[in-house]
C-alpha positions as CSV (number, residue, x, y, z in Angstrom):
1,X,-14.8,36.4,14.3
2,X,-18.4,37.0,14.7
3,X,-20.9,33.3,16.1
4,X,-23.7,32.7,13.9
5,X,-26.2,34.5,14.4
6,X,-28.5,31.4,15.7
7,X,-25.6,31.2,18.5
8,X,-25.9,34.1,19.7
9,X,-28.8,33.3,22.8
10,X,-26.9,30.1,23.8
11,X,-23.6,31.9,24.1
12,X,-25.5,34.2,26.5
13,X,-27.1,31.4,28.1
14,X,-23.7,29.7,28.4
15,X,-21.8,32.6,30.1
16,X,-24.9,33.4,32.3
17,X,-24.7,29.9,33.1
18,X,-21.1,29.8,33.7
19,X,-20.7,32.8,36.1
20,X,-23.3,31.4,38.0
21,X,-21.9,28.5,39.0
22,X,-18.4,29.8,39.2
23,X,-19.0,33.3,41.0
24,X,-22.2,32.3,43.2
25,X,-23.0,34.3,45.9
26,X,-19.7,36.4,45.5
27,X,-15.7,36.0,44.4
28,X,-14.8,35.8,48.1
29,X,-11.1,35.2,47.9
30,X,-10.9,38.6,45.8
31,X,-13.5,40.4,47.5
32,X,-11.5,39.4,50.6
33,X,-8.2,41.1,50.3
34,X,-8.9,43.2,47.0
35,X,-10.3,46.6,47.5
36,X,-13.3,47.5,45.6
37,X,-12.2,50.3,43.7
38,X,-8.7,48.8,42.7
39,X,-7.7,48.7,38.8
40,X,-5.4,46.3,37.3
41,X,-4.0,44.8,34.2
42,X,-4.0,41.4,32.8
43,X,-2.6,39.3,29.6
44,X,-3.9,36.1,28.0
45,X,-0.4,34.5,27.8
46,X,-0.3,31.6,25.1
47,X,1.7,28.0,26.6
48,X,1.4,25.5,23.1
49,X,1.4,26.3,19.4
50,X,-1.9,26.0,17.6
51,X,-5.2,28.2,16.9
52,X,-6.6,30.6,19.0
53,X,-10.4,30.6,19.5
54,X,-12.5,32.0,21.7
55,X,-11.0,35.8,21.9
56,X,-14.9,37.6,20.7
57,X,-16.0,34.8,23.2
58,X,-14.1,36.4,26.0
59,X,-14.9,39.9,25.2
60,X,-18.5,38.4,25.9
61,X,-18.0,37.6,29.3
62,X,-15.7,40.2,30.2
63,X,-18.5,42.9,29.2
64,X,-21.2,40.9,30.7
65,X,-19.2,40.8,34.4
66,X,-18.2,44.7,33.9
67,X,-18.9,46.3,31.0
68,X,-16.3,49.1,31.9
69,X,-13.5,46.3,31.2
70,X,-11.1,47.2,28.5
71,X,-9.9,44.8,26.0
72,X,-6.9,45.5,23.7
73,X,-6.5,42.4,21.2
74,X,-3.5,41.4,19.0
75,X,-4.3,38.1,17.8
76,X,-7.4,37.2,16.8
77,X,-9.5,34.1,16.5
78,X,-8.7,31.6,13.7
79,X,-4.9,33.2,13.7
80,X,-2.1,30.4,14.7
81,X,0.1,31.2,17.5
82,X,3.1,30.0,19.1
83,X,4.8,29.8,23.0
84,X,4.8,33.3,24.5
85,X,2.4,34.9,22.5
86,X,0.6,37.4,24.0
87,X,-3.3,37.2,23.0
88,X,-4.8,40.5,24.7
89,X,-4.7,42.6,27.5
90,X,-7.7,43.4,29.9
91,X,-7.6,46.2,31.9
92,X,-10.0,47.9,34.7
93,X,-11.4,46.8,38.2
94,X,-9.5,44.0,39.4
95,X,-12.3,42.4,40.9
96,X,-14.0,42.0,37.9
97,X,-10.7,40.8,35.8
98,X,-10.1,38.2,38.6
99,X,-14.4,37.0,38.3
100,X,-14.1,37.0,34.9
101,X,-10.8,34.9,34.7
102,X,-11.7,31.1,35.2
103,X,-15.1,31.1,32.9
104,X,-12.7,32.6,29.8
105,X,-9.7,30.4,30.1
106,X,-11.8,27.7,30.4
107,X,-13.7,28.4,27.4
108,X,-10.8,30.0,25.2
109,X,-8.8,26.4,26.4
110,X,-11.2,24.4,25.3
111,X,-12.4,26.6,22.2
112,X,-8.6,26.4,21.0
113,X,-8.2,23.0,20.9
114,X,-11.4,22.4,18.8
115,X,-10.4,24.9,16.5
116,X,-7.0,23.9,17.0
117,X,-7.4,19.9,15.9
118,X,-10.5,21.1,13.3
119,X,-7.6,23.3,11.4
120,X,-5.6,20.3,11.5
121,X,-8.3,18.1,9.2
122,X,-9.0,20.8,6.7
123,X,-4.9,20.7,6.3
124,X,-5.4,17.2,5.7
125,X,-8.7,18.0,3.1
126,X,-7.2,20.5,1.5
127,X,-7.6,20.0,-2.3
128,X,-10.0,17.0,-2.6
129,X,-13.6,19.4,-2.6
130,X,-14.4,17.8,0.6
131,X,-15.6,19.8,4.3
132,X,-15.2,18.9,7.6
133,X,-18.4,18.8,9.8
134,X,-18.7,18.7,13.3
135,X,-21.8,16.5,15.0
136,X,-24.1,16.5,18.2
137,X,-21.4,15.1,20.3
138,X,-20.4,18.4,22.6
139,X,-20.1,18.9,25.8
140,X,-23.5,19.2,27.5
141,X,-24.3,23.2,27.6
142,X,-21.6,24.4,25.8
143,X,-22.3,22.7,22.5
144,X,-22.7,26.8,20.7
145,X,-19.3,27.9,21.7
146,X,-17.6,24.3,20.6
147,X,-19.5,24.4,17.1
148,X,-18.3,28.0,17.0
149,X,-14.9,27.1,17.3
150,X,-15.3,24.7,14.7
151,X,-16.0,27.4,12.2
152,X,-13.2,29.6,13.8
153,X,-10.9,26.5,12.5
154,X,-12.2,26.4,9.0
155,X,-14.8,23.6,9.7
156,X,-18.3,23.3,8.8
157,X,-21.2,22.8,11.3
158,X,-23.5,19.6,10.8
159,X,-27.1,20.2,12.6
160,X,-26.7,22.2,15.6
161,X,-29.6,19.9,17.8
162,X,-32.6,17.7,16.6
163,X,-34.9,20.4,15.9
164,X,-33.0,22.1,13.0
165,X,-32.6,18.3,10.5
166,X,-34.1,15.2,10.4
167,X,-31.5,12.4,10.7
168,X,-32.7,8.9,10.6
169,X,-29.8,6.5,12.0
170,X,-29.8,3.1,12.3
171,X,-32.2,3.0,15.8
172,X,-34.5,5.3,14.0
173,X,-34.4,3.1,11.1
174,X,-34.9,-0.2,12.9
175,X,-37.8,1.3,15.6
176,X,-39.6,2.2,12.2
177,X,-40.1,-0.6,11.0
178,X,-37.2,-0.5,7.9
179,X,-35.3,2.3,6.2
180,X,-38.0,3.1,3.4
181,X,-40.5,3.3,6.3
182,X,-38.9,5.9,7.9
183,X,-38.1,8.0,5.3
184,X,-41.7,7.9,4.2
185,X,-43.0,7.8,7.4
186,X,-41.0,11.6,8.1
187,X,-42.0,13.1,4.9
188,X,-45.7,12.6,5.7
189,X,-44.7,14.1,9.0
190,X,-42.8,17.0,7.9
191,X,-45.7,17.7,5.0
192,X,-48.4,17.2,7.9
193,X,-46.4,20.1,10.4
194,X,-45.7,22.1,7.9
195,X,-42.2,21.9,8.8
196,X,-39.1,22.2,5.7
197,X,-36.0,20.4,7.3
198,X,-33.3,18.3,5.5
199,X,-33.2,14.8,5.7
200,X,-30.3,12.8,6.1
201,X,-30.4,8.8,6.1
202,X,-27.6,6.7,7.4
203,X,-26.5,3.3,5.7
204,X,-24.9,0.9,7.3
205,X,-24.1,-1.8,4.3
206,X,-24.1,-1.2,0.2
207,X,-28.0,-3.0,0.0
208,X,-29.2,0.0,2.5
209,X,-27.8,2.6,0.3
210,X,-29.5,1.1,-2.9
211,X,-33.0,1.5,-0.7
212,X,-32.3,5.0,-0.2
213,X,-32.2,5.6,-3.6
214,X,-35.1,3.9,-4.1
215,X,-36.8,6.4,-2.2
216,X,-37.5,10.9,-3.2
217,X,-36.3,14.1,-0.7
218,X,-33.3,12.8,0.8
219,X,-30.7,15.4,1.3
220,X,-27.5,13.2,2.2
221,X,-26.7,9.3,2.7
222,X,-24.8,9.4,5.8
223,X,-21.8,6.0,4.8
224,X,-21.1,4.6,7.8
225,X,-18.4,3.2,8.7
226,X,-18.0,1.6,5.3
227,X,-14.2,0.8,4.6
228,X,-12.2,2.6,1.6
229,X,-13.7,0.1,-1.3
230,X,-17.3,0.1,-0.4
231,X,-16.7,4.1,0.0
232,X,-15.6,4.4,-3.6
233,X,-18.8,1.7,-4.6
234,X,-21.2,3.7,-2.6
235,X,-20.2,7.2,-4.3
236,X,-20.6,5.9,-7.6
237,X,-23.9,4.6,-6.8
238,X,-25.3,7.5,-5.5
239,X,-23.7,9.5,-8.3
240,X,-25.4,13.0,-8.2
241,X,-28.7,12.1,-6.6
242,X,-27.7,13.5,-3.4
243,X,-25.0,14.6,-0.9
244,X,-22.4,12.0,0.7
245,X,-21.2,12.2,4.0
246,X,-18.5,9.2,5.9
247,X,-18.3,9.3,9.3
248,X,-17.1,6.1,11.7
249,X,-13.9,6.1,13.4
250,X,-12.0,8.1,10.7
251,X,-9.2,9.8,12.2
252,X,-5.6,12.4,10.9
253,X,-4.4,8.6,8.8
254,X,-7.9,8.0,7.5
255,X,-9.1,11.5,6.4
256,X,-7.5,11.8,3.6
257,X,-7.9,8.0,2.2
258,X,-11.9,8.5,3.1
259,X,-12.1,12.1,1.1
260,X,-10.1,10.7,-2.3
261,X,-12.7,8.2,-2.4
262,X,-14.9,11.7,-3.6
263,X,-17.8,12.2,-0.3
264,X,-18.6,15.7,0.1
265,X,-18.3,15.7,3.7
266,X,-16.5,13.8,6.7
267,X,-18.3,14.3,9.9
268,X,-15.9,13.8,13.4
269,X,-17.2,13.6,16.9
270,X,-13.5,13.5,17.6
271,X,-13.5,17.3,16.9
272,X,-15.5,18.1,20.2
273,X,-15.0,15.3,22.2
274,X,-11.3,14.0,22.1
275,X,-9.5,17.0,22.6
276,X,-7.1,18.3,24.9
277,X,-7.6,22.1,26.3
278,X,-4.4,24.3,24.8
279,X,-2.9,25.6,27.5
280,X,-3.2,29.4,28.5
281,X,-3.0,31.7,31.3
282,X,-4.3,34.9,32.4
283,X,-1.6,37.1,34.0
284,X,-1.7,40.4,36.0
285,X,1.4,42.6,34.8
């Protein structure tokens, strides 16, 4: 599965990044007691059930430590597998398998989870017309390849940064002065810069949403943290004026309760930043 294509300069940057800081000056302990023009074999070995993500992600880095590596893939990302599953071989120099080795099981770990628990929601959406969305809370310097792996797991991305959609929370709200202020406030902005991003405006109570309505050019009311009954009031009332979106501590019990109350999207920080890395291993044969 192909990244976006607005992805595709961070994931460079990423495994630039990431080989910097792992390789350094030089792989020592291989460089040590492997000779240079040795060839080998190796298999991504699969240790839990779930999704696999991250497979075009380690065909990145492979080809950008040795573009001579060979890769020979039989599952590919988005596909579930099971204990024992082999993923792909990589053959060539050994060196190169063995600098290349930490930087994709560390990504493909982390990248299957996310896609692994994001597969898991859109189980739990399926049939109610609402999508998943990931948010800004990533690890730092990886945030492309985790919102990757949110597509890869049938997800949709929210903003990838603060440059690409304007989003006025509840601090933006507040410094401005009030929730109308803002909102005018950033279309006078946006008009002045010459600059056509979506706006999104959180609410916190049932009054704030009835000011947003008040107010043109918002894309989506952001219901936050509302329970299951002022959900259902806050849909009605913004009827088909704009997009909905819950977000606030909803979870695998909640999902489900928060989408049959009819919002377009659920956003989860829990996709990125509350998972645990599926286990896999990188085996010479």
């Amino acid at each position: 599965m192909i990244p976006p294509a607005q992805f595709n300069n961070e994931l460079r940057l990423i495994i630039e990044n990431a080989i910097r800081e792992d390789v350094g000056p030089g792989d020592y302990s291989s460089l040590a007691c492997i000779p240079a023009a040795a060839e080998g074999k190796a298999k991504l070995l699969v240790k839990q059930d779930g999704i696999i993500a991250g497979v075009a992600f380690a065909e990145m880095i492979f080809n950008y430590v040795d573009p001579s590596l060979k890769l020979e893939v039989f599952i590919k990302d988005g596909e579930p597998v099971k204990y024992g599953d082999v993923v792909f071989h990589v053959s060539g120099s050994s060196q190169s398998i063995l600098k290349s080795e930490r930087v994709v099981l560390n990504s493909m770990q982390r990248m299957s989870a996310i896609a692994t628990k994001t597969n898991q929601y859109v189980q739990l959406l399926s049939g109610t017309g609402t999508k998943i969305l990931d948010t800004r809370k990533t690890t730092p310097g990886f945030r492309a390849a985790e919102k990757w792996a949110v597509t890869i797991g049938g997800g949709e991305n929210h903003r990838f940064a603060l440059y690409d959609m304007i989003m006025l929370k509840d601090n933006h709200n507040d410094f401005a002065g009030g929730i109308t202020a803002a909102i005018t406030k950033t279309k006078n902005y946006l008009q002045e810069n010459r600059l056509d991003l979506k706006i999104i405006v959180e609410a916190r109570t049932l009054d704030e949403i009835r000011e947003i309505l008040l107010n043109e050019g918002v894309h989506r009311i952001l219901i936050d943290n509302f329970n299951f009954e002022d959900t259902r009031t806050a849909v009605a009332l913004i009827g088909s004026k704009c997009q909905t979106e819950s977000s606030g501590n909803i979870n695998e019990n909640t999902i489900r309760q928060y989408a049959d109350c009819g919002v377009d999207y659920i956003s989860s920080g829990a996709l990125t930043h509350s998972v645990y890395n599926m286990d896999l291993s990188l085996k010479a044969f």
